[in-house]
Biotite code that builds the C-alpha atoms (Angstrom):
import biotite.structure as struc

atoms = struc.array([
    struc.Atom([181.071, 103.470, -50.605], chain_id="A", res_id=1, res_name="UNK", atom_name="CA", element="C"),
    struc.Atom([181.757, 104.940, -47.354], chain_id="A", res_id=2, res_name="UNK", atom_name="CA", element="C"),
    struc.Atom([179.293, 107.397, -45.763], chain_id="A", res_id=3, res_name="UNK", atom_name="CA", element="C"),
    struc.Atom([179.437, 109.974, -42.725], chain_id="A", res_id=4, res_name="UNK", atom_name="CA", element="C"),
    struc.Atom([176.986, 110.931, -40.931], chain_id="A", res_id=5, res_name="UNK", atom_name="CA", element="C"),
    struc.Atom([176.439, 114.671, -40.556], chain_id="A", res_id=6, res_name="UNK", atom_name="CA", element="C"),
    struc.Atom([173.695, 116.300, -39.164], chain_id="A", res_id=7, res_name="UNK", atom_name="CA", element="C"),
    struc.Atom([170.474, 114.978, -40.794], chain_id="A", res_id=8, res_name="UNK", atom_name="CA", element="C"),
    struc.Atom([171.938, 113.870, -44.164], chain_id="A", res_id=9, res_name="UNK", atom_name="CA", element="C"),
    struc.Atom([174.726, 111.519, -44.766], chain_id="A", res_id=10, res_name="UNK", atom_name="CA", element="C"),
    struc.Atom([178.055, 112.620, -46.905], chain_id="A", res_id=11, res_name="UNK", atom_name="CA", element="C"),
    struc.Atom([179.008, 109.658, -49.744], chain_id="A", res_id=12, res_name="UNK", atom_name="CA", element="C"),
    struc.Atom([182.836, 109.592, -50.132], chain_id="A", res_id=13, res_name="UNK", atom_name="CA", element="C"),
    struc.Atom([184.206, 107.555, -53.811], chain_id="A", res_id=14, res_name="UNK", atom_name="CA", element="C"),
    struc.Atom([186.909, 106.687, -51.429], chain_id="A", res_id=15, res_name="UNK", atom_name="CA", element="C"),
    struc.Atom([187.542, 103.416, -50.141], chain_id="A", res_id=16, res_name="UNK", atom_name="CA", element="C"),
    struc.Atom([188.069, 104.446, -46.247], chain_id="A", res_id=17, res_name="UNK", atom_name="CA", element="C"),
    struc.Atom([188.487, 101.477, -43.650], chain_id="A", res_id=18, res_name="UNK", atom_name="CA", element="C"),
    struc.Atom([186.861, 101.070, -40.573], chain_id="A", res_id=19, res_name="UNK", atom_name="CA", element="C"),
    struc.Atom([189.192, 98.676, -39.244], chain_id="A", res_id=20, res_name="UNK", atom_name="CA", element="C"),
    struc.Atom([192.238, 99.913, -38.395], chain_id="A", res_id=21, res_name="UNK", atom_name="CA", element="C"),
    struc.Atom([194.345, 101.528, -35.464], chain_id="A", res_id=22, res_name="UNK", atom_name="CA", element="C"),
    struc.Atom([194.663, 105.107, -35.048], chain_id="A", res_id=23, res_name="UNK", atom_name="CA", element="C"),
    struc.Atom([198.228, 104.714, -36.002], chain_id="A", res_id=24, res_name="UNK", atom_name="CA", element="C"),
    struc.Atom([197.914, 103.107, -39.504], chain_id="A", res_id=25, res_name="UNK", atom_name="CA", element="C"),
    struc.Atom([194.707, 106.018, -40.012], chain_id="A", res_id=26, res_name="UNK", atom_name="CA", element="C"),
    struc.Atom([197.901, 108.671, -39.178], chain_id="A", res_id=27, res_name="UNK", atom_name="CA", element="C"),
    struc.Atom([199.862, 106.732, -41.457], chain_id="A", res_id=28, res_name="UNK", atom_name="CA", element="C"),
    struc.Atom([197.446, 106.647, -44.266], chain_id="A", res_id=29, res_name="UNK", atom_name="CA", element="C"),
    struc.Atom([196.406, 110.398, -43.826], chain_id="A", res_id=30, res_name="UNK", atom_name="CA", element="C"),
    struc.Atom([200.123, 111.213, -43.751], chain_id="A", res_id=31, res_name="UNK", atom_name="CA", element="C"),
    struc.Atom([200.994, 109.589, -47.413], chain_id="A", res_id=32, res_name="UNK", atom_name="CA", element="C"),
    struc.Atom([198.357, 111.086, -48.751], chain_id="A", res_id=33, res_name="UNK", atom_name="CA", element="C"),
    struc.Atom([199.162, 114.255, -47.645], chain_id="A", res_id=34, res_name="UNK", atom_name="CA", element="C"),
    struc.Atom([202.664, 113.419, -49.053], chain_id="A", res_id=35, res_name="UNK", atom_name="CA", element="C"),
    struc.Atom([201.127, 112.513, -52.309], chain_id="A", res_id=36, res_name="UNK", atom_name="CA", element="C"),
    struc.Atom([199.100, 115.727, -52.700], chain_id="A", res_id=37, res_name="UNK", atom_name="CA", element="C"),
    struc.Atom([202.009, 117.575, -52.064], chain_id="A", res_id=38, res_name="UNK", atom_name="CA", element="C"),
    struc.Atom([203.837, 115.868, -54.759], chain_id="A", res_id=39, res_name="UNK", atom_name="CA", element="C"),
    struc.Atom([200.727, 116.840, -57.191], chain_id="A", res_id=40, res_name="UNK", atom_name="CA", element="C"),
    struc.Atom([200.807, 120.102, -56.089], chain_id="A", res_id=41, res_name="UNK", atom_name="CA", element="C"),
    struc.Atom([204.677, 120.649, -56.129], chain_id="A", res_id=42, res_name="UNK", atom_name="CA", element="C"),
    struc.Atom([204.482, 119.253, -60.137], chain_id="A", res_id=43, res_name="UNK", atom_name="CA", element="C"),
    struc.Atom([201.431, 121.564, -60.951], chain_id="A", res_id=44, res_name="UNK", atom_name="CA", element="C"),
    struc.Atom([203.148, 124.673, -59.884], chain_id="A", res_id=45, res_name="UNK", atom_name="CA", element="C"),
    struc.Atom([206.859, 123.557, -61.384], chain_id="A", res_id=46, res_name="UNK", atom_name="CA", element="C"),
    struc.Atom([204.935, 122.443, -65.049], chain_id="A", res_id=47, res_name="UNK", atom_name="CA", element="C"),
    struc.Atom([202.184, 125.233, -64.735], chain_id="A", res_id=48, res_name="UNK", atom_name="CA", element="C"),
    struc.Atom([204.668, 128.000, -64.264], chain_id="A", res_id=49, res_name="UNK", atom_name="CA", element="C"),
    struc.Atom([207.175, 126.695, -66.945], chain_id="A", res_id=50, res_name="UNK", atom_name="CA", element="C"),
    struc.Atom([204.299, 126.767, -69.996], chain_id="A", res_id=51, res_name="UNK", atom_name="CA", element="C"),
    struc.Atom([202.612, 129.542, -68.312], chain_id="A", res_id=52, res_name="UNK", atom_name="CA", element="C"),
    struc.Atom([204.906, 132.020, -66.790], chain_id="A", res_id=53, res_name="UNK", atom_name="CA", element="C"),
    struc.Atom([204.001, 134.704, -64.697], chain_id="A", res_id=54, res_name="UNK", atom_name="CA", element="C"),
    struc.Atom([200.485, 135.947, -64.900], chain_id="A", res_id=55, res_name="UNK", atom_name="CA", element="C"),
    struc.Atom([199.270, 139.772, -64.068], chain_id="A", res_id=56, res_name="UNK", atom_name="CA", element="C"),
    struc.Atom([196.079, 141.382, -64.110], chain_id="A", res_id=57, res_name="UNK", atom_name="CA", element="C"),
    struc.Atom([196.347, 142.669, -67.643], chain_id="A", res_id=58, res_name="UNK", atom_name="CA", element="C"),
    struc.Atom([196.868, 139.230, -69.389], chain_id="A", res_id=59, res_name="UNK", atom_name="CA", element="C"),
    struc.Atom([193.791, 138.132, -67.583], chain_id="A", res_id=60, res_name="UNK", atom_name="CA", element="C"),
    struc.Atom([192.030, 141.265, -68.609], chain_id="A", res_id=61, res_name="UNK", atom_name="CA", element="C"),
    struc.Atom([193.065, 140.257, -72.270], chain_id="A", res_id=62, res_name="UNK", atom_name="CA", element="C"),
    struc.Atom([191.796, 136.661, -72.037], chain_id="A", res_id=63, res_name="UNK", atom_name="CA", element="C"),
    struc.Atom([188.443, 138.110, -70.668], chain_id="A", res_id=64, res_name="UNK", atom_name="CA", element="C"),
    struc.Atom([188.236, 140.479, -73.477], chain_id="A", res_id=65, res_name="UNK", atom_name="CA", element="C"),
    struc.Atom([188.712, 137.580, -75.988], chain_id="A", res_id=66, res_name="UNK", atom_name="CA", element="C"),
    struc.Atom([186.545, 135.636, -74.563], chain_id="A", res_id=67, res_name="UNK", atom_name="CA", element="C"),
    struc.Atom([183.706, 138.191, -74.270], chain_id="A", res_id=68, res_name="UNK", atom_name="CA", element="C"),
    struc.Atom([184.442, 139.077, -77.975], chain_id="A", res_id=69, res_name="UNK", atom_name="CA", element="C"),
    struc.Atom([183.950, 135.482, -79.330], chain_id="A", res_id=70, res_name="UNK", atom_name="CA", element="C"),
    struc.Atom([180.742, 135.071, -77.139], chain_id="A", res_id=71, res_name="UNK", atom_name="CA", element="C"),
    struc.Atom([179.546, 138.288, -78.729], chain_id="A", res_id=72, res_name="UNK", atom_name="CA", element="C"),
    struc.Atom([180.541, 137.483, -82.404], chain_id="A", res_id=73, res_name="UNK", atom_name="CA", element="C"),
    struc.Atom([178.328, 134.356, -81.738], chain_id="A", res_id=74, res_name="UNK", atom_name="CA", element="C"),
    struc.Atom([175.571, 135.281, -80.534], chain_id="A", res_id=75, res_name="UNK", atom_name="CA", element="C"),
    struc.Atom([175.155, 138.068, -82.945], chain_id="A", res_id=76, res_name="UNK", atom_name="CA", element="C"),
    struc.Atom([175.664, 135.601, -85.541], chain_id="A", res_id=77, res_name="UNK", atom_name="CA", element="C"),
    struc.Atom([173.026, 133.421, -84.176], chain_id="A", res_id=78, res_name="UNK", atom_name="CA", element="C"),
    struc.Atom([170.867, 136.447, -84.128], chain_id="A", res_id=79, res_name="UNK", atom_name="CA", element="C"),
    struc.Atom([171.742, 138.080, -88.116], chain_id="A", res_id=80, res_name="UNK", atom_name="CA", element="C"),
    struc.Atom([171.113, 134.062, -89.217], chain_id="A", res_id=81, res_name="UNK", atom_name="CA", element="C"),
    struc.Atom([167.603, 133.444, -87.467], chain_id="A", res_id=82, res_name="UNK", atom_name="CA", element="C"),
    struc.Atom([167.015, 137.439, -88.553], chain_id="A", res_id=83, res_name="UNK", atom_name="CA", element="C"),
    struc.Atom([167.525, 136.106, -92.389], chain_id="A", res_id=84, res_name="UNK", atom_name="CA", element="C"),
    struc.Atom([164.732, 133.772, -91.943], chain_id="A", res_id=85, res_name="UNK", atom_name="CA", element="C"),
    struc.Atom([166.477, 129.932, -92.462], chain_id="A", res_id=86, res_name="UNK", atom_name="CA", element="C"),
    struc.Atom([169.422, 128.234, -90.994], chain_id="A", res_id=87, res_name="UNK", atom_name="CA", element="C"),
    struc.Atom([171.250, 125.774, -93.428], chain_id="A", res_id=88, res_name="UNK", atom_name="CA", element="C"),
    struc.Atom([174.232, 123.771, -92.928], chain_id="A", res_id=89, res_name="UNK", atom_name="CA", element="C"),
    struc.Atom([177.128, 125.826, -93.918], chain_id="A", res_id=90, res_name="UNK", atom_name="CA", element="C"),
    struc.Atom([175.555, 128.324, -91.647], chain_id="A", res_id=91, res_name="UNK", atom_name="CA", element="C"),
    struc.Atom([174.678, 125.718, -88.577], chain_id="A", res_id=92, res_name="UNK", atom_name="CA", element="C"),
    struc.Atom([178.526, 124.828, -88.970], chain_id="A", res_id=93, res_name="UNK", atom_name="CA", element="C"),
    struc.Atom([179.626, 128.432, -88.594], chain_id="A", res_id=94, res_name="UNK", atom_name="CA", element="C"),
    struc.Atom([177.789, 128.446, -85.761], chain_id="A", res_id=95, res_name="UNK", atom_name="CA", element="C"),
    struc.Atom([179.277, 125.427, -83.962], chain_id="A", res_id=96, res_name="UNK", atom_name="CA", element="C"),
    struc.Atom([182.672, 127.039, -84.857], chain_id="A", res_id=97, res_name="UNK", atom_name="CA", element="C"),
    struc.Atom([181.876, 130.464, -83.520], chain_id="A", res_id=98, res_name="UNK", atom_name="CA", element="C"),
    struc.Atom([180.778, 128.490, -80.449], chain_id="A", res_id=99, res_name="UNK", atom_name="CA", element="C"),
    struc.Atom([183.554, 126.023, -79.814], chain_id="A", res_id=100, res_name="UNK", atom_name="CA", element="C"),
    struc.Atom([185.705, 129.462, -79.913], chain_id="A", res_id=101, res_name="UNK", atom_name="CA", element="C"),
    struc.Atom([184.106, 131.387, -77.439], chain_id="A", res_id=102, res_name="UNK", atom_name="CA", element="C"),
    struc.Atom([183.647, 128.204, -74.842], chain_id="A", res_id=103, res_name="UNK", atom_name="CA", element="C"),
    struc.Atom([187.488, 127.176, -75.767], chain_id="A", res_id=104, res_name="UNK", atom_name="CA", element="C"),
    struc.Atom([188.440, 130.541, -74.551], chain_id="A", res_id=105, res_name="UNK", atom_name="CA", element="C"),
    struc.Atom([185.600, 130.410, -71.368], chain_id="A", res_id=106, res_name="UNK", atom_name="CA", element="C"),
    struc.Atom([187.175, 127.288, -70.306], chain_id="A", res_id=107, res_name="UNK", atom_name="CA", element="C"),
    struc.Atom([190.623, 128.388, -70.570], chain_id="A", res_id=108, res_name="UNK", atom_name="CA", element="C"),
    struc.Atom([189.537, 131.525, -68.284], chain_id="A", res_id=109, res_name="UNK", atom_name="CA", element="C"),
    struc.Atom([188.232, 129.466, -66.104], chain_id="A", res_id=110, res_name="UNK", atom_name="CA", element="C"),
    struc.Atom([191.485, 126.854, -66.042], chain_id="A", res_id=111, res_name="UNK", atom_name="CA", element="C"),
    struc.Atom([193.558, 130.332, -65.078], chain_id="A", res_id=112, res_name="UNK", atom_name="CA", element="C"),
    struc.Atom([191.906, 131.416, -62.387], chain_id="A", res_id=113, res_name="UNK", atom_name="CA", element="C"),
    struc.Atom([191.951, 127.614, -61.025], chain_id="A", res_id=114, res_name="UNK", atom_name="CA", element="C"),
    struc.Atom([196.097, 128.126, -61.702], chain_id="A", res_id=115, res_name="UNK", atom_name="CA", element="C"),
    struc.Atom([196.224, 130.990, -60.104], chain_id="A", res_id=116, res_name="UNK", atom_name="CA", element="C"),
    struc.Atom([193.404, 130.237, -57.148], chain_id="A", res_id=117, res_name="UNK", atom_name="CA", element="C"),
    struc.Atom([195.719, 126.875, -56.289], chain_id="A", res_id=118, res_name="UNK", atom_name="CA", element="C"),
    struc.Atom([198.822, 128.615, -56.515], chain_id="A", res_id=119, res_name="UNK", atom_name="CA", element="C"),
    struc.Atom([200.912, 127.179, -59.225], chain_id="A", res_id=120, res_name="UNK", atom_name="CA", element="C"),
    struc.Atom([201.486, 130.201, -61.328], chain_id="A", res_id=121, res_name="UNK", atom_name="CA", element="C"),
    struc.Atom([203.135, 133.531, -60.120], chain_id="A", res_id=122, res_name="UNK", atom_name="CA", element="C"),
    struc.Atom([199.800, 136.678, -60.273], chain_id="A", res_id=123, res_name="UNK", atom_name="CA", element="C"),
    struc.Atom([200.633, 139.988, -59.730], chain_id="A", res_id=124, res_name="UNK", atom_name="CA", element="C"),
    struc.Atom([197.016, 141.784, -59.281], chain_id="A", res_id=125, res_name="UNK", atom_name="CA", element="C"),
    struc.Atom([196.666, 145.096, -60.934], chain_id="A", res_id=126, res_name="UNK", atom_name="CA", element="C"),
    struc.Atom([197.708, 148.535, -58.684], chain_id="A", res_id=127, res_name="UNK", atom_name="CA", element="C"),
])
């Protein structure tokens, strides 16, 4: 694992990065990885936009609502079970339904805003 040293603390990279080799072939290497990320980034936005389409401020505002709605039918389930006094299965497993809903729904909010934040689907903000 490659480290760089910064400051007082030292940076890991995952990367492999050589040592060992000309400026050139360092150029070269930056330069087809650049390539490749741009190939990434060209797919994204051509599949993203395709099964997405173009996003505004209101469908966002919809997904929010959805989400905040499951989050809130959860928790005030969690709270009208533990209020009755005992927790059995049937009701654990509502729970873990009710759940998986609301963080489905968080983690598709947060997948949007990545879409939109990296540019591969069309947002038109509201006003």
């Amino acid at each position: 694992m490659a480290t760089t040293a910064t400051s007082s603390w030292r940076r890991t990279s995952d990367h492999f990065e050589p040592h060992d080799i000309t400026p050139e072939e360092q150029r070269r290497i930056r330069g087809a990885l650049e390539a490749m990320d741009y190939t990434a980034y060209a797919c994204n936005r051509e599949v993203m936009a395709a099964h997405v389409g173009k996003v505004d401020a209101a469908r966002v505002q919809r997904l929010a609502v959805a989400t905040a709605q499951a989050r809130a039918r959860w928790v005030a389930e969690t709270l009208k079970m533990s209020d009755a006094g005992t927790v059995g299965a049937e009701q654990a497993q509502r729970l873990s339904t009710l759940r998986r809903t609301y963080e489905e729904l968080s983690e598709g909010y947060d997948a949007l805003r990545r879409l939109i934040e990296r540019g591969y689907v069309a947002f038109t903000p509201a006003g």
